[in-house]
C-alpha positions as CSV (number, residue, x, y, z in Angstrom):
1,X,20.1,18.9,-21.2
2,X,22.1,19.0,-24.1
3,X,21.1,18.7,-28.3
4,X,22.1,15.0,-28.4
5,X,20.2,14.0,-25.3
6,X,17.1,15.7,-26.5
7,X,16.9,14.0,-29.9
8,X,17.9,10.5,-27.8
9,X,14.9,11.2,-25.4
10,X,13.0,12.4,-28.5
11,X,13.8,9.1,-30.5
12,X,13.5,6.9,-27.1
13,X,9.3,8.4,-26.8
14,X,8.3,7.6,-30.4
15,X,9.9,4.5,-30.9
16,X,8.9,2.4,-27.6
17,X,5.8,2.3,-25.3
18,X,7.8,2.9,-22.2
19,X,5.4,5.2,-19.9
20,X,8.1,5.4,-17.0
21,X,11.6,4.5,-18.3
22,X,14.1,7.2,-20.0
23,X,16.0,6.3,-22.7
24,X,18.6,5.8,-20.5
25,X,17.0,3.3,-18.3
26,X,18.2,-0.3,-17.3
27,X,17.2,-3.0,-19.7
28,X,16.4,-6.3,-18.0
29,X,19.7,-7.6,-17.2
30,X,21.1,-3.8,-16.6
31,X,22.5,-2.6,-13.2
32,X,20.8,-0.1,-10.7
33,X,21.5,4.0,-11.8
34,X,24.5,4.9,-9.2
35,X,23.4,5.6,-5.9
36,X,20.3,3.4,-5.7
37,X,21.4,1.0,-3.3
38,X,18.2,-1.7,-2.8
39,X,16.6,-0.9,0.5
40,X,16.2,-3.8,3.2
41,X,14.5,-4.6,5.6
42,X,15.0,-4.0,9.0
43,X,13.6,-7.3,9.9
44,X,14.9,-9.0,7.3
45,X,18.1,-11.7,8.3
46,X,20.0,-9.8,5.4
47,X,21.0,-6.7,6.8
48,X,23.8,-6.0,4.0
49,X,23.0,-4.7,0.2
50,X,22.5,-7.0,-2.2
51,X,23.1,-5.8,-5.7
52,X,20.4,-4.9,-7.6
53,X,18.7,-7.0,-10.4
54,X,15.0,-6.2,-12.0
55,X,12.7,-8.7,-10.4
56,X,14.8,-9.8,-7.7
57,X,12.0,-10.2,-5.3
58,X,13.1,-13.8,-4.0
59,X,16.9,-12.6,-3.6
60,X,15.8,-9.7,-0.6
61,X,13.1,-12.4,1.2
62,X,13.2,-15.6,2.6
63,X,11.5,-18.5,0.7
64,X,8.5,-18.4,3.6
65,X,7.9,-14.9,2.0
66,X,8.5,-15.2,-1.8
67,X,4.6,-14.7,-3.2
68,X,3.6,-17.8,-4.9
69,X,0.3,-20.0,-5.7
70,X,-1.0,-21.8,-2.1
71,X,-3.5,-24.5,-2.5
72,X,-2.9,-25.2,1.5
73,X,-6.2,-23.2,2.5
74,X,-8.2,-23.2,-0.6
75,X,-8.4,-22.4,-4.1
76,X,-5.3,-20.4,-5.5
77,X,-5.9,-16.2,-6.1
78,X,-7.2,-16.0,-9.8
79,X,-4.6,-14.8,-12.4
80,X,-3.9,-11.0,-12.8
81,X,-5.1,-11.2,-16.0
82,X,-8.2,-13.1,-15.5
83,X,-9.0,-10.7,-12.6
84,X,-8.3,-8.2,-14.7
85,X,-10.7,-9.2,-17.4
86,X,-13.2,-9.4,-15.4
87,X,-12.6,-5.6,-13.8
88,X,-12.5,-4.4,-17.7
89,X,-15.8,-5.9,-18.4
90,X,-17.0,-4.5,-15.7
91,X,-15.9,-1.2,-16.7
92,X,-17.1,-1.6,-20.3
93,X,-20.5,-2.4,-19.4
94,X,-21.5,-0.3,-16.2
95,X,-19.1,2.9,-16.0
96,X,-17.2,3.7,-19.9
97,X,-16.6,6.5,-19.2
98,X,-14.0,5.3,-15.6
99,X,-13.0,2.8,-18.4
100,X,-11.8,5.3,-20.7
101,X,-9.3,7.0,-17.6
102,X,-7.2,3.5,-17.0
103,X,-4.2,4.0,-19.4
104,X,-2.9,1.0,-21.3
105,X,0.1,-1.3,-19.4
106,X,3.6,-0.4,-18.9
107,X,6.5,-2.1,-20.3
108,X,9.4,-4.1,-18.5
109,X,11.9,-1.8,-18.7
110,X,9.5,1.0,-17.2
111,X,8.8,-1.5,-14.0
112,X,12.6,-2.3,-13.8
113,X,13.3,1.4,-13.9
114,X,11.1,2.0,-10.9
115,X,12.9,-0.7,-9.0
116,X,15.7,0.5,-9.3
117,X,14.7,4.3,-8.6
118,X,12.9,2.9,-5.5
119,X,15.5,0.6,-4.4
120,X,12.5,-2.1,-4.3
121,X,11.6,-5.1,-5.8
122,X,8.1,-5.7,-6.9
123,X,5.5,-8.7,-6.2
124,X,4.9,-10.8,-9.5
125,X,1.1,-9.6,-9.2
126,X,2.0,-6.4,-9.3
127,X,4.0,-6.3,-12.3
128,X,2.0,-8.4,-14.2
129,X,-0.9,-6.1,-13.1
130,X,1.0,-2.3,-14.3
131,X,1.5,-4.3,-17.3
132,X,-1.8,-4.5,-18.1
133,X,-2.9,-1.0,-16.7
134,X,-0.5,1.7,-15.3
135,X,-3.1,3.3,-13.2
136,X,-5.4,6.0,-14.4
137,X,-5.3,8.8,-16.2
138,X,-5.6,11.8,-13.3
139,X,-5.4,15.0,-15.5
140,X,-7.1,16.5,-13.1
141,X,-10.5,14.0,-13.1
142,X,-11.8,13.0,-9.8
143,X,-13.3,9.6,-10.2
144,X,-11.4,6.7,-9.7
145,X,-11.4,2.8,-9.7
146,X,-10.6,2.1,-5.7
147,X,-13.0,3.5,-3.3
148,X,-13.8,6.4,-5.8
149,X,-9.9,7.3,-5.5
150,X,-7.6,6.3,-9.0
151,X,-5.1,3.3,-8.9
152,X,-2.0,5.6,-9.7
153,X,0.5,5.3,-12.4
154,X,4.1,4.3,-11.8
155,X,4.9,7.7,-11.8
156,X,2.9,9.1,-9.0
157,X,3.4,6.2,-7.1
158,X,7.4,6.9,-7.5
159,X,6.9,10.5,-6.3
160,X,4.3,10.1,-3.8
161,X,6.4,7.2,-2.1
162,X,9.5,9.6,-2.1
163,X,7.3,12.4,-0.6
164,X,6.5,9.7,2.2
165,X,10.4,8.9,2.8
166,X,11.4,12.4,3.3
167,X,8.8,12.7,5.8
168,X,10.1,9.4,7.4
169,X,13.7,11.2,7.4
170,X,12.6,14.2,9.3
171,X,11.1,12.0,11.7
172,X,14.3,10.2,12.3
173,X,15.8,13.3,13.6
174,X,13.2,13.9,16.0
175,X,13.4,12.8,19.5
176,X,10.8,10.0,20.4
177,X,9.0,12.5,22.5
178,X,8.7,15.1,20.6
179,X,7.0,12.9,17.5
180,X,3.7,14.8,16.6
181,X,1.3,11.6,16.8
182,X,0.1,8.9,19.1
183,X,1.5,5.6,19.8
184,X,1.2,3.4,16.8
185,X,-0.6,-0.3,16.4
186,X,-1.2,-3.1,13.9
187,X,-4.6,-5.1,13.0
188,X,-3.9,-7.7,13.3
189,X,-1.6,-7.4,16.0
190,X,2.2,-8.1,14.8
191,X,1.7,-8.2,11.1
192,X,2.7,-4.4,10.4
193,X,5.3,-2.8,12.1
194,X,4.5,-0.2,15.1
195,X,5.9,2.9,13.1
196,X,4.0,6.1,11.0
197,X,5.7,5.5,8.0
198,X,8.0,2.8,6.4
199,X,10.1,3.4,3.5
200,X,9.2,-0.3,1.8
201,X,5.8,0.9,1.9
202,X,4.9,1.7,-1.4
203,X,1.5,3.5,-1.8
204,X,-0.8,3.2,-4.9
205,X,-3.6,4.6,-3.7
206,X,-4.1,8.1,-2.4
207,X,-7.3,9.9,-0.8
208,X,-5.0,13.4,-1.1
209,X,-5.7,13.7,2.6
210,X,-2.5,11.8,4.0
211,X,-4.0,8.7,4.2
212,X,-3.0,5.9,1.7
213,X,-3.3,1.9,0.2
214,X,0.1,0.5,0.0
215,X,2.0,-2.5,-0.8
216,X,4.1,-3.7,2.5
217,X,7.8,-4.4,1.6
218,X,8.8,-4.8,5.0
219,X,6.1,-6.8,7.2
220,X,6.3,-7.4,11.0
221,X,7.0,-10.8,12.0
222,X,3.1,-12.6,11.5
223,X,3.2,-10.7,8.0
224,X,3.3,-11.7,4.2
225,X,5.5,-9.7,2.7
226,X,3.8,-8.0,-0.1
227,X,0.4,-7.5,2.0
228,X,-1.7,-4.6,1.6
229,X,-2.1,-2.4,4.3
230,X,-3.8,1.1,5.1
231,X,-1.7,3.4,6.5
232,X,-1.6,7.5,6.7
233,X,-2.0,10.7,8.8
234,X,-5.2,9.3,10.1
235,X,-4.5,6.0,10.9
236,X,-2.2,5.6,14.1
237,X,-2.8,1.7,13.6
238,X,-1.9,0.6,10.1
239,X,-4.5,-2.2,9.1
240,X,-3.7,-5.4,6.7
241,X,-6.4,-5.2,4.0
242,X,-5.4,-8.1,1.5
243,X,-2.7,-10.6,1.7
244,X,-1.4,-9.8,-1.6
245,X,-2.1,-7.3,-4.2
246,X,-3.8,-10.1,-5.9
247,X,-6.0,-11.0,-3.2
248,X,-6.6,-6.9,-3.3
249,X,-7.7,-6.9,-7.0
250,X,-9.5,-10.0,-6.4
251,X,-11.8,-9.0,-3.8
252,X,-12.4,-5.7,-5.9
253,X,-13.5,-7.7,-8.9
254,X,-15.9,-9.8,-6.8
255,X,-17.5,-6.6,-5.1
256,X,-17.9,-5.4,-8.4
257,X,-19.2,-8.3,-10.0
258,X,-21.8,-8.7,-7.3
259,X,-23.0,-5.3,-7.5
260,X,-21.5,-4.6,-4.2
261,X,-20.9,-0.8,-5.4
262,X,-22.9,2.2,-6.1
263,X,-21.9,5.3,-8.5
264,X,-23.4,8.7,-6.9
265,X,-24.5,12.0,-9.2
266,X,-20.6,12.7,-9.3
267,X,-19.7,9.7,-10.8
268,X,-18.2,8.4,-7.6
269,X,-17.5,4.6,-7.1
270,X,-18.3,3.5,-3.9
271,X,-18.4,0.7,-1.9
C-alpha cells in the first residue's frame, strides 16, 4: 500500500463512523468496485445482470417479493427501531453486561459497500437494523444476543458468506454422486430450495459448528424473498424461521419481553 493511500485510509477512519467501508468505497449513488457483478437468482425471471445500485432491492425481485408493510393478515411487523428499543431495554435492565458487546450502527456507505462486495441487495429491515447495531463485539467473548450465539457485524458476515461460496464452488465441480451429504429438503416444503448451500444466502448468525441463521436471497417458489431460514452442515433440510428479518427480531423481542429466556452460570442466553 503506498504513503498516500495510508494517510487517505488514515484520514478516511478519523473523520467518518464508517465500520465497513474504505475510503475508497461507493457513496450512495456510486457504482459497484469492478468485478462485482450483482448475483441473481436462479429462479428469478431476470436471468441477465442488472447494474448495480446501493439499495436496489426492488430492481432484482418482482413486486410480489419487494418487503413491504401487509395489513392483509394482521397487524403490520413493528418498526426496526421500535423493536429495537425494546431489545436495548431489555439489555439495559436484565444482562449490561451483553449490552455493552452490541457495537453502535453502521453507516450508509458501509451497508452499500457490502452490497456491492457481495453482489447483493439488502432488505429495508435489515439496513435499517445494522444501522442501529452492526452486530456484537466478538473479541473473543462467547455470549451472544441469538440463541447465546452474537448477531455478527457486517464484516464477519462478508467473510463468513464468502467462506460459504467457495464451499458452494467446490461443490459445483463435483459429480452429483459423489456429493458428501444426503438428499436435501425444505420446511415447509417448496419455500427453500433443495441445495446445501446458496450463494444469496447470507448468514448472520454462526454456532462455529457449520450450522448457520441466514437471510434467503433466493427463495424457492412458495417463498418471501428475504425469509430467514436455518441452514448448515447439520441440517440436510433448510427450515424457514421468520418471514422476514423483521418478523425475526420481532419474535426475539417478544421472547424476551415475556421472560421466555434464561441466562445459565456462563452467561449464556437461552431460549
Amino acid at each position: 500500500m503506498s504513503f498516500f493511500k495510508n494517510i487517505k485510509e488514515f484520514i478516511h477512519n478519523v473523520t467518518t463512523s464508517d465500520h465497513y467501508a474504505q475510503y475508497d468505497s461507493e457513496d450512495s449513488t456510486a457504482s459497484p468496485r469492478r468485478g462485482n457483478t450483482p448475483l441473481i437468482g436462479r429462479n428469478s425471471s431476470q436471468m441477465s445482470a442488472i447494474p448495480y445500485r446501493p439499495g436496489m432491492r426492488s430492481q432484482l425481485h418482482n413486486d410480489s417479493q419487494i418487503e413491504l408493510r401487509n395489513y392483509e393478515n394482521g397487524q403490520p411487523i413493528r418498526d426496526i427501531l421500535e423493536i429495537w428499543n425494546k431489545i436495548d431495554e431489555w439489555l439495559e435492565n436484565e444482562f449490561p453486561e451483553l449490552e455493552d458487546d452490541m457495537q453502535g450502527g453502521a453507516t450508509a456507505n458501509d451497508l452499500n459497500a457490502f452490497e456491492a462486495d457481495l453482489g447483493i441487495s439488502l432488505p429495508s429491515s435489515f439496513r435499517d437494523s445494522y444501522q442501529l447495531h452492526d452486530g456484537q463485539v466478538s473479541m473473543g467473548k462467547t455470549r451472544g444476543l441469538i440463541f447465546s450465539y452474537s448477531l455478527m457485524d457486517l464484516e464477519t458476515i462478508a467473510a463468513e458468506t464468502n467462506i460459504w461460496r467457495r464451499v458452494y464452488e467446490r461443490l459445483e465441480k463435483r459429480e452429483a454422486g459423489a456429493l458428501p451429504f444426503g438428499v436435501q429438503k425444505s420446511c415447509p416444503p417448496g419455500f427453500v430450495n433443495e441445495i446445501y448451500y446458496d450463494p444469496l444466502w447470507v448468514p448472520f448468525v454462526k454456532d462455529n459448528g457449520g450450522n448457520n441463521i441466514a437471510l434467503d436471497l433466493n427463495p424457492s417458489g412458495s417463498g418471501k424473498w428475504g425469509q430467514i431460514i436455518l441452514f448448515g452442515r447439520d441440517y440436510d433440510t433448510k427450515f424457514v424461521v421468520a418471514d422476514s428479518f423483521s418478523e425475526f427480531l420481532s419474535n426475539l423481542a417478544d421472547d424476551l419481553d415475556n421472560g421466555n429466556y434464561e441466562i445459565d452460570d456462563d452467561e449464556d442466553l437461552n431460549y
